[in-house]
C-alpha positions in Angstrom: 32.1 -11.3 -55.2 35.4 -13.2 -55.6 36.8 -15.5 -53.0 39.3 -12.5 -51.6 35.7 -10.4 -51.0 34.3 -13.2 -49.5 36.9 -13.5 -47.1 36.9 -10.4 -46.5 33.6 -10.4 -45.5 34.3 -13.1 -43.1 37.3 -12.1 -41.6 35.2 -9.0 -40.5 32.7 -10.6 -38.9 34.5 -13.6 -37.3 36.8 -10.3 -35.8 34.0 -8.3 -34.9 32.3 -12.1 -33.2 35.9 -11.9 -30.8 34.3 -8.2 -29.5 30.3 -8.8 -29.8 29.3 -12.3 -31.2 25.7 -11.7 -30.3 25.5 -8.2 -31.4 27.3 -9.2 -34.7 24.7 -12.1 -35.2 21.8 -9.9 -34.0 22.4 -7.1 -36.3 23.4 -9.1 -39.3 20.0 -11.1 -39.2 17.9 -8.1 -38.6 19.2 -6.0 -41.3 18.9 -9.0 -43.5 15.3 -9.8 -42.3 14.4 -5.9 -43.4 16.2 -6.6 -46.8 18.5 -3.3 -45.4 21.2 -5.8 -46.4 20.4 -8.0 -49.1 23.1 -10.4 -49.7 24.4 -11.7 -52.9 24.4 -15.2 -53.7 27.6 -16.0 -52.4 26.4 -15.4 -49.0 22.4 -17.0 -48.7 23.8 -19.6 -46.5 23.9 -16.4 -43.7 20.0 -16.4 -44.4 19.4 -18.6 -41.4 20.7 -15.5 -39.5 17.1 -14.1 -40.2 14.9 -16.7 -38.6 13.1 -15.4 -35.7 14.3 -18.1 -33.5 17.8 -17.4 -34.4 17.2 -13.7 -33.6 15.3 -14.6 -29.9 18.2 -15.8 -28.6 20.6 -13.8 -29.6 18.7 -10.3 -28.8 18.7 -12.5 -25.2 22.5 -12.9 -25.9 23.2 -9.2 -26.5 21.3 -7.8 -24.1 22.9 -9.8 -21.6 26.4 -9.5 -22.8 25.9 -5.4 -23.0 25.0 -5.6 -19.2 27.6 -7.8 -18.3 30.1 -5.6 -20.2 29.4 -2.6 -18.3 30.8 -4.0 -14.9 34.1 -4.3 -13.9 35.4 -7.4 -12.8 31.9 -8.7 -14.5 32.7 -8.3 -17.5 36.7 -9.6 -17.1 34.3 -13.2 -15.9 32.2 -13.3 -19.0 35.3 -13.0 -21.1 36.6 -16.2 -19.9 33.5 -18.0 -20.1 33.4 -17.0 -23.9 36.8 -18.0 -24.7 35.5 -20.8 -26.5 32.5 -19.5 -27.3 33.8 -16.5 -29.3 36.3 -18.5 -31.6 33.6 -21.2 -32.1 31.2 -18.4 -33.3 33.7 -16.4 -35.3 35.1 -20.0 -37.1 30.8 -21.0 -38.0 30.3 -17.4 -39.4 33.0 -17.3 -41.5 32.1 -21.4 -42.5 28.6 -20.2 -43.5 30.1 -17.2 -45.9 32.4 -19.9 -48.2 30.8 -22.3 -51.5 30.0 -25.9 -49.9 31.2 -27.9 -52.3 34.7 -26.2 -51.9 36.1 -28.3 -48.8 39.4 -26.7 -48.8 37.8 -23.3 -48.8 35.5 -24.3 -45.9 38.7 -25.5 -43.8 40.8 -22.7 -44.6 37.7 -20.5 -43.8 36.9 -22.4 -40.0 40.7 -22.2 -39.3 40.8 -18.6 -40.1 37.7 -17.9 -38.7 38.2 -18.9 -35.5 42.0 -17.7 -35.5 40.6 -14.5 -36.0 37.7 -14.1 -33.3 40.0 -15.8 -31.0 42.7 -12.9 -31.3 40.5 -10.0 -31.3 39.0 -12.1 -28.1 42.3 -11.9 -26.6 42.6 -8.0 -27.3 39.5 -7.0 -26.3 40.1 -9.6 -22.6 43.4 -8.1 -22.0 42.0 -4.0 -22.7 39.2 -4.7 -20.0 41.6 -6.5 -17.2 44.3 -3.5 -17.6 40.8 -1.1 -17.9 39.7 -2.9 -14.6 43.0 -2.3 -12.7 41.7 1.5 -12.7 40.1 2.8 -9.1 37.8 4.6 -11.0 34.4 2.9 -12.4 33.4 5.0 -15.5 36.2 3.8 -17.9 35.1 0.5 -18.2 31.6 2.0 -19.4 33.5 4.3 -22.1 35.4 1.9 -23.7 32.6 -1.1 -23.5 29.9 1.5 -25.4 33.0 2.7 -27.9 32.7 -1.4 -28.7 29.0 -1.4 -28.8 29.4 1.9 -31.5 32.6 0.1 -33.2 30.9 -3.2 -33.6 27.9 -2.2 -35.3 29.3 0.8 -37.6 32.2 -2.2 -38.9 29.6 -4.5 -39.1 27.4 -2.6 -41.4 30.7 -1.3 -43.5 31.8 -4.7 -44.0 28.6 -6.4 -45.5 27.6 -3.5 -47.3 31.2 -3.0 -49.3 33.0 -6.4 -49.3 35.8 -4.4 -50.6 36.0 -2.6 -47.5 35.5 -5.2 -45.1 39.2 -6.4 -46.5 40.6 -3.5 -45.0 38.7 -3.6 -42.1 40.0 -7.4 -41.6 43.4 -6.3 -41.9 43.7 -3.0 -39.6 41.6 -5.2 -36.8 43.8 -8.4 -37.5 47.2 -5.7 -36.9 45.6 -4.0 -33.8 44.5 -6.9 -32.4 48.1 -8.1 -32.1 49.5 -5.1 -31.0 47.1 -4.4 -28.4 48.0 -8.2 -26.8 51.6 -7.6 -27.1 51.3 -4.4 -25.4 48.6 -4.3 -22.8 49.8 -8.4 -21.5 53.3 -5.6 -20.4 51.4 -3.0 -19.6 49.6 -5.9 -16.7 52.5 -7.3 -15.6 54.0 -3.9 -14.8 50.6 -3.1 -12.7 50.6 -6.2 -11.1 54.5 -5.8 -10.1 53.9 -2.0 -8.9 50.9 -3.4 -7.1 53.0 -6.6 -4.9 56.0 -4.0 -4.5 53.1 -1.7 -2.9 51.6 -4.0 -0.7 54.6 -5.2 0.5 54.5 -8.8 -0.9 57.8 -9.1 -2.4 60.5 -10.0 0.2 62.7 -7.3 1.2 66.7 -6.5 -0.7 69.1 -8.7 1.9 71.7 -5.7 3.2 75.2 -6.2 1.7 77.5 -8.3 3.5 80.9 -6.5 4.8 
């Protein structure tokens, strides 16, 4: 694969880390343990992805987050607590995908990396706290499974066509954006309809005269 593949590849899965970095580490060392994904030489420093210790904890990982995902307000809480932990994640996976002795690569790979988990993070924080504002519990289920489904299907595109996963980084990177830019509105009109509601902005002074 050339380098654009390559970062391709890890664009995709340092995204995909900002939605499900346990799930994208799970099911990328499984399907490489089960050779359902062999990878090319490019990418053996991902290998360690297949050690069974590696695995333990982040089957432990997933499971947890896909519990935690399912509750509103629950979910909103593990979001912040993997702000750091999602861009950290995205920025090592995308480290491990680039030639060693290519420093520049490797810095321009972190940077990106990271940069990347860290804005489809963002998207994915800011869909569940609008998702969270609604009365009703079952919408916060629907769209956490449609990321379970998304994460895994993408996942499995991007490693198995590089070429692909270029696109794939692309449309995410886009959406990701957008969906900030317009969801961060979207919340401050709730949370304005919602003081106006209540009663907690002061009321219009009558005009004088």
């Amino acid at each position: 694969m050339g380098i654009v593949e390559i970062l391709g590849v890890a664009g995709s899965l340092s995204l995909l880390a900002g939605w499900r970095l346990y799930l994208t580490i799970l099911a990328t060392g499984i399907a490489m343990h089960f050779g359902w994904l062999p990878l090319p030489e490019h990418l053996q420093a991902l290998q360690i992805l297949a050690n069974p210790w590696v695995l333990g904890v982040a089957g432990v990982g997933t499971l947890a987050e896909f519990l935690a995902d399912k509750i509103a307000w629950v979910d909103s809480a593990w979001d912040a607590v993997h702000t750091v932990i999602r861009p950290l994640g995205g920025a090592l996976l995308a480290l491990a995908l680039v030639d060693s002795s290519d420093p520049a690569w490797q810095v321009i790979a972190f940077l990106l990396g990271g940069g990347g988990a860290l804005v489809s993070h963002g998207a994915k924080a800011t869909t569940r706290a609008v998702v969270n504002a609604s009365p009703e519990p079952f919408s916060n289920v629907v769209v956490s499974t449609g990321e379970d489904v998304a994460t895994g299907g993408l996942l499995a595109l991007a490693i198995a066509y590089p070429p692909v996963a270029i696109v794939i980084t692309v449309l995410m990177l886009v959406a990701g954006v957008i969906v900030i830019i317009a969801l961060r509105r979207l919340l401050r009109n709730i949370k304005a309809t919602l003081k106006r509601t209540l009663g907690d902005e002061p009321a219009a002074e009558p005009p004088l005269g």
